[in-house]
Phi, psi and omega in degrees: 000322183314305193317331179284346203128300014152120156325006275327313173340289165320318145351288188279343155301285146005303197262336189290326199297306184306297204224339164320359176044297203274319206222001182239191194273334193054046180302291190332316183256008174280285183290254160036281186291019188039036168269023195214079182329238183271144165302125176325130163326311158307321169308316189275349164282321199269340180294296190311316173296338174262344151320277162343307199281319167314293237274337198280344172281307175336306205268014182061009185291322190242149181272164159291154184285156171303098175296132145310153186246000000 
């Protein structure tokens, strides 16, 4: 994701929410694998806020922070 643009912070929440096992929620492979009937609310809000957050970078709605120079 950095390569795309993408923060790294960001990256890595992303990745603790999604796909982590060890130290995250691992969403991705709970619901996708059905180890999870419906998801909690809260699980499914924060799936939306990285959504949200993906789609408004994608759409230039958000900038990279400035680096000092």
């Amino acid at each position: 994701m950095p390569k795309a643009g993408y923060p790294a912070d960001w990256s890595r929440a992303l990745e603790l929410l999604l796909v982590d096992p060890d130290r995250g929620m691992n969403l991705r492979n709970d619901i996708l694998h059905g180890l999870t009937d419906t998801p909690p609310r809260h699980h499914v809000a924060l799936i939306l806020q990285a959504a949200l957050y993906l789609l408004s970078h994608a759409h230039g709605e958000r900038t990279p922070p400035e680096t000092a120079t």
